[in-house]
N, C-alpha and C positions, 0 to 999 in steps of 0.2 A: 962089426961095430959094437963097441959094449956101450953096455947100457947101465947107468948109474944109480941105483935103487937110494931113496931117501930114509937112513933108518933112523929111530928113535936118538941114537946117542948122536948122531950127526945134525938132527936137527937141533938139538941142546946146544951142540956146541957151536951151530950156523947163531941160532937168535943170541946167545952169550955173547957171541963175537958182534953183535949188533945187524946181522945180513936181515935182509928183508923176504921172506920165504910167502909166498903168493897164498893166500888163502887162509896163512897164519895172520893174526892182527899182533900188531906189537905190543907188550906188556903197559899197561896206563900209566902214566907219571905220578909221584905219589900225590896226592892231595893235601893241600895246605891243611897246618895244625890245627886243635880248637883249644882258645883258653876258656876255661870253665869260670863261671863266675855264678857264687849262690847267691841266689836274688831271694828276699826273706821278706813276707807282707801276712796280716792278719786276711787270708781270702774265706773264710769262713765264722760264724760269730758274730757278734755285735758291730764290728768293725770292718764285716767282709766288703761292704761297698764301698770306700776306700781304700782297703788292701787289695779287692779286682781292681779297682782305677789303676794302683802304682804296680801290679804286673802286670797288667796290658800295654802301659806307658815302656816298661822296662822295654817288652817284648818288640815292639813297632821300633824305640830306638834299636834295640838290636841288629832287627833286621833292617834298619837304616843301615848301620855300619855295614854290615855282611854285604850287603845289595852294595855298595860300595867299594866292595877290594877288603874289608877286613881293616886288619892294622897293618897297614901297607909297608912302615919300618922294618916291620919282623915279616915278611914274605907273604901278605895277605893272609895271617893267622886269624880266623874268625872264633867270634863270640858265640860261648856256647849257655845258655843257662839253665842251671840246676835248681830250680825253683821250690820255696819251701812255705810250707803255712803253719803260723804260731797260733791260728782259732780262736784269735786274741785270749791268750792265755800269755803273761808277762812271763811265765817260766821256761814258756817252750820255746822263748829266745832262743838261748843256749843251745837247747836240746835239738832246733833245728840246724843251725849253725853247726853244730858236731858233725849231725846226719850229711848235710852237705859237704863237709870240708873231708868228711872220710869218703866221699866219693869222687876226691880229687876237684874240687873246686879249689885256685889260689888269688882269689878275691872275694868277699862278702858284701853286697850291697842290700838296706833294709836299715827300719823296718816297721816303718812308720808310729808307732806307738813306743812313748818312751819307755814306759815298762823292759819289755821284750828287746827294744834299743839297747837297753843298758846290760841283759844276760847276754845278748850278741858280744858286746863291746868286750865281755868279760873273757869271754871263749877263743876273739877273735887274739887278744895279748896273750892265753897262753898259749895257742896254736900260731902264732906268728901268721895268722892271714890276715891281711891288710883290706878295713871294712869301710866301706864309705857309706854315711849316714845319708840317705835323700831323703828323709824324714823323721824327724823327732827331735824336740826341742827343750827339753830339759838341759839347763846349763851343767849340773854336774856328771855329765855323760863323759863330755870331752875333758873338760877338768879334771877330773879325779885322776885320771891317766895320766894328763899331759903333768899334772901334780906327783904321784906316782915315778915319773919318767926323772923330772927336776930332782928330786931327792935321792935317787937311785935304787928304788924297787924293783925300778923297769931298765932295762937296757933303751928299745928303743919303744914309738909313739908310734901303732897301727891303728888310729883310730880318728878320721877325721870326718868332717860333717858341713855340705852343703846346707845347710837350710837355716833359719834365723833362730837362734837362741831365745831361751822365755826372758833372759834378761834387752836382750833387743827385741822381741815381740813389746815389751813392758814401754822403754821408751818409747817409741815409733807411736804406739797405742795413743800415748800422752800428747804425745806432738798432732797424729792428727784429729785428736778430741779438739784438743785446741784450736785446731786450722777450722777444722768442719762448725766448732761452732762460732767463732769471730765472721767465718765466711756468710751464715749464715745470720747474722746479727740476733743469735739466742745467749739467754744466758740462763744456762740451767746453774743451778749450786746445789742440787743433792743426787749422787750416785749412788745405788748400792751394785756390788760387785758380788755376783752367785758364779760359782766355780764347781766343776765335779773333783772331789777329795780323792784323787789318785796322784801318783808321780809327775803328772802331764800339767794337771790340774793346780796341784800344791804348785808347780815352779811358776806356771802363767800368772797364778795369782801374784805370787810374791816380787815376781819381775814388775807385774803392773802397781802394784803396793811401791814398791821402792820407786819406779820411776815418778808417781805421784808424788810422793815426799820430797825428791830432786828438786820435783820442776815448780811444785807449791802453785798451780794454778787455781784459778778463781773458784773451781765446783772441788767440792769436798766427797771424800768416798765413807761416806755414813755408815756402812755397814757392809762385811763381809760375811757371806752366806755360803758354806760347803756342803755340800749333797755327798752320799755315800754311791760311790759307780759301779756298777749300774742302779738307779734309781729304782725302786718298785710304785713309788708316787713322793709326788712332789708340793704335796697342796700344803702342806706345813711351812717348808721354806718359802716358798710366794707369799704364804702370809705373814711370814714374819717380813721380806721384803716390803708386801703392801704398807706396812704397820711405819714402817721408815719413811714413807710417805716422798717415794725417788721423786725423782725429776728423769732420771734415765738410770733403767737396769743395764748393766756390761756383764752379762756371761760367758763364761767360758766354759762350753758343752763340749760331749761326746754325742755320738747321732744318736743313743738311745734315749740319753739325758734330755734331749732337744726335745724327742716325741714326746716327752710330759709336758716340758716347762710351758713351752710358748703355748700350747690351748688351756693350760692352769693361768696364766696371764691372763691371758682371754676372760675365762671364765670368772677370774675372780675382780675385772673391771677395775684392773688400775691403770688410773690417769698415768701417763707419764706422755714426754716430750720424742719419746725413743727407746729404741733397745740399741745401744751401741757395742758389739762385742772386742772386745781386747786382744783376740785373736784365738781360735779353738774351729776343727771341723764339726759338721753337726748342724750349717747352717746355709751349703750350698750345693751339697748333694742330692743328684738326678731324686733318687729317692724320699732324701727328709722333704723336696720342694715336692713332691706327688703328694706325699702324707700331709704335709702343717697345711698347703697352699696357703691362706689369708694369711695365717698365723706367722709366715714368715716377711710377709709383704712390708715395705719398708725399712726392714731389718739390715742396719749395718753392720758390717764384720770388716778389722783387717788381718787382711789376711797373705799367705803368698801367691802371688796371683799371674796367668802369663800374661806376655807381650803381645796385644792381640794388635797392637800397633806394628806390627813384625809381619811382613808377608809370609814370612814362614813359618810362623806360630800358627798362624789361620790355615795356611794348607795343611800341617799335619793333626791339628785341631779336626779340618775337615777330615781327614783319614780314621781319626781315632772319634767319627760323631761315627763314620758306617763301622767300625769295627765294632763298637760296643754297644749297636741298638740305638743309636742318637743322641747320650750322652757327654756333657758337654767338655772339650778338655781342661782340667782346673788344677787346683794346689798339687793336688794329688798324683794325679796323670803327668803333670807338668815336669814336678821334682823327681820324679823318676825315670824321667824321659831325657831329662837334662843331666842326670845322674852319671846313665850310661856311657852320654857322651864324654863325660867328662872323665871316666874310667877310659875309656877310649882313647883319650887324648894320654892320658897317664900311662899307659901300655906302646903308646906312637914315643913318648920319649927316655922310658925305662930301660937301660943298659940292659937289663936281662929280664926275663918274664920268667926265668925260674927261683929266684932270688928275689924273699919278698923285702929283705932291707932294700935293692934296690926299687922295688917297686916304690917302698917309701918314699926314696929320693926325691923320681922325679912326684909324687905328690906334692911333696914338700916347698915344690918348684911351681905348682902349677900356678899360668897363667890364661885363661882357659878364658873367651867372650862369648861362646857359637849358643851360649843358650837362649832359651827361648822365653824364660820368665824374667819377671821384674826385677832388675838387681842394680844397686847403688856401679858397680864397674864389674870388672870382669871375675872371674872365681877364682880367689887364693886360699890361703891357708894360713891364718895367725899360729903365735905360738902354743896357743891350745887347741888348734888343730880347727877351729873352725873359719868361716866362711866372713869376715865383716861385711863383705858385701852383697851378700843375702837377705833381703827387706821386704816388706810388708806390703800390699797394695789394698786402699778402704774400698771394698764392695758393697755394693746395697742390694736386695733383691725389687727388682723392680717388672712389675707384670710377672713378675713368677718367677725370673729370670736373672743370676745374679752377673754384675754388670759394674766395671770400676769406675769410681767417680772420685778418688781424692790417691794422691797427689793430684795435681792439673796437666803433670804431664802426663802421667796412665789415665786419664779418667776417660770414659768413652759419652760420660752422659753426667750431667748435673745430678746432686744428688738431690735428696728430698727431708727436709729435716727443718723444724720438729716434723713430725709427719700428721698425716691430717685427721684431724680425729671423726670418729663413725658416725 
């Protein structure tokens, strides 16, 4: 009887041929692709606790999609992301963007300060990666571009932006002063408007300036007041505000700006009806509410705010309170959560994922509902690349806690206005 010795080239060519050799395991199948995507937030610096909100947000959506199949069109290709931090320095937009994009990332999403927003933007046209803004709202981000593109500087538009423009912050602002104060049967007629004097800053102002002039309602804006950002103190500007003699201050902070102003109020005991803010962070983060507590109490802001009217805003709401220490999910967390997905849906109907004019395409196209924040309908893209139906929700902080109360359809609680004096 002979006997058959198994030797090295014959087993080579048994598992080639596909044979099943006992004790051998069969080679693994390959593993679905990863599309790289550079996720870009200020996580350190003045601005680090809403740049950790919008990567954390990023992250949890991620691993939504991934825990789900991936981008199920292209063979469960999962999201990979390449995370980067500007230190809130507006320069190192750019300079992260590059860092990213040479490590093979072909999408950039970020970045929440428009500063750093706008060296992004700049990096993202001449690298042709396609950047989706989840936050930052200076109107001439996307403009400039989509202006740029119109003329023919640019061939195409890689720059588009979920989140509401300082010139829709501006209106929206206008409209729910109005509402909130007719609702409430007050009639203030003197505002002063204090703004921190950076890129974010200068647009929020001039959005809310112009929508005021528009709408020409009953209370006048007496006096615009700009602070240099970051503040080192701020008891000059309050006094020139006190001097104006408001009826309601409307700021527009940064969270460092905020730890001056609001206990300089305080302290320098001006009457007023309210602080009503035009839209700015600074005013409902875990943090500034530890630091001001009183000092933010009855303060309204609008702002973007989720759907907590959404069963599924509130369960991953709940997810992202144990992920981040009990922290609550808000602007921040939100639009970068909704961000993802919304790349996600752009990659489900993108002819090719290596070709970023098509990834343009389907942006171009998109008709996107699955978010979780406030939004007039579902997420598109005008022809300057932004979102019209991305809007504002008026928050108050109420027991420490900020909580929506105007539209009537977001509102979860009445608000409180004038508020009650000490």
């Amino acid at each position: 009887m002979t006997k058959h010795r198994l030797t090295r080239r014959s087993f080579l060519k048994a598992t080639a041929a596909g044979a099943t050799v006992v004790g051998f395991p069969l080679p693994l199948r390959a593993q679905p692709k990863t599309f790289k995507i550079g996720v870009i937030h200020p996580v350190t610096g003045a601005l680090a606790e809403p740049g950790q909100a919008c990567r954390l947000g990023a992250q949890m959506a991620a691993d939504a999609i991934n825990a789900a199949g991936g981008i199920k069109a292209k063979g469960g290709v999962k999201l990979e992301l390449i995370v980067g931090d500007t230190q809130t320095k507006p320069e190192n937009g750019r300079v992260e963007a590059e860092r990213v994009v040479n490590r093979g990332t072909r999408m950039l999403m970020g970045s929440f300060d428009s500063g750093s927003t706008n060296a992004m933007a700049s990096l993202a046209q001449q690298r042709r990666v396609p950047l989706l803004i989840d936050i930052a709202a200076a109107d001439p981000i996307t403009a400039n571009v989509a202006k740029s593109v119109k003329e023919g500087q640019q061939k195409v538009q890689y720059v588009y932006r979920n989140f509401p423009t300082g010139s829709s912050f501006g209106r929206k602002a206008v409209q729910y002063f109005n509402e909130i104060f007719k609702e409430a049967n007050a009639s203030p007629k003197r505002v002063v408007l204090m703004y921190c004097n950076d890129l974010f800053g200068q647009n929020q102002a001039r959005g809310f300036q112009a929508a005021h002039r528009a709408a020409n309602p009953s209370w006048e804006v007496v006096e615009a007041i700009p602070w240099p950002e970051p503040p080192s103190d701020l008891a000059t500007e309050v006094s020139k505000a006190k001097a104006a003699k408001p009826d309601v201050i409307a700021p527009i902070t940064r969270p460092a700006s905020a730890l001056l102003l609001f206990p300089e109020i305080r302290k320098q005991r001006i009457e007023l009806m309210g602080i009503v803010g035009p839209g700015s962070p600074g005013l409902y983060e875990a943090g500034q509410l530890a630091a001001l507590k009183e000092d933010l109490e009855y303060v309204l802001t609008s702002v973007p705010w989720a759907n907590f009217k959404n069963p599924k805003t509130n369960a991953v709401a709940e997810e992202y309170r144990k992920r981040s220490g009990g922290k609550t999910f808000d602007t921040n967390s939100g639009y970068s959560y909704d961000g993802m997905f919304v790349i996600a849906d752009i990659l489900e109907r993108a002819v090719s994922l290596e070709d970023p004019d098509a990834i343009v395409d389907a942006m171009k196209t998109t008709n996107f509902s699955g978010g979780l924040m406030q939004y007039a309908g579902p997420v598109v893209f005008n022809e300057l690349g932004d979102n019209p139906n991305a809007i504002p929700t008026m928050i108050q902080i109420l027991s420490q806690k900020p909580v929506a109360v105007w539209p009537r359809e977001a509102a979860l609680q009445k608000f409180v206005f004038p508020r009650p004096k000490a």
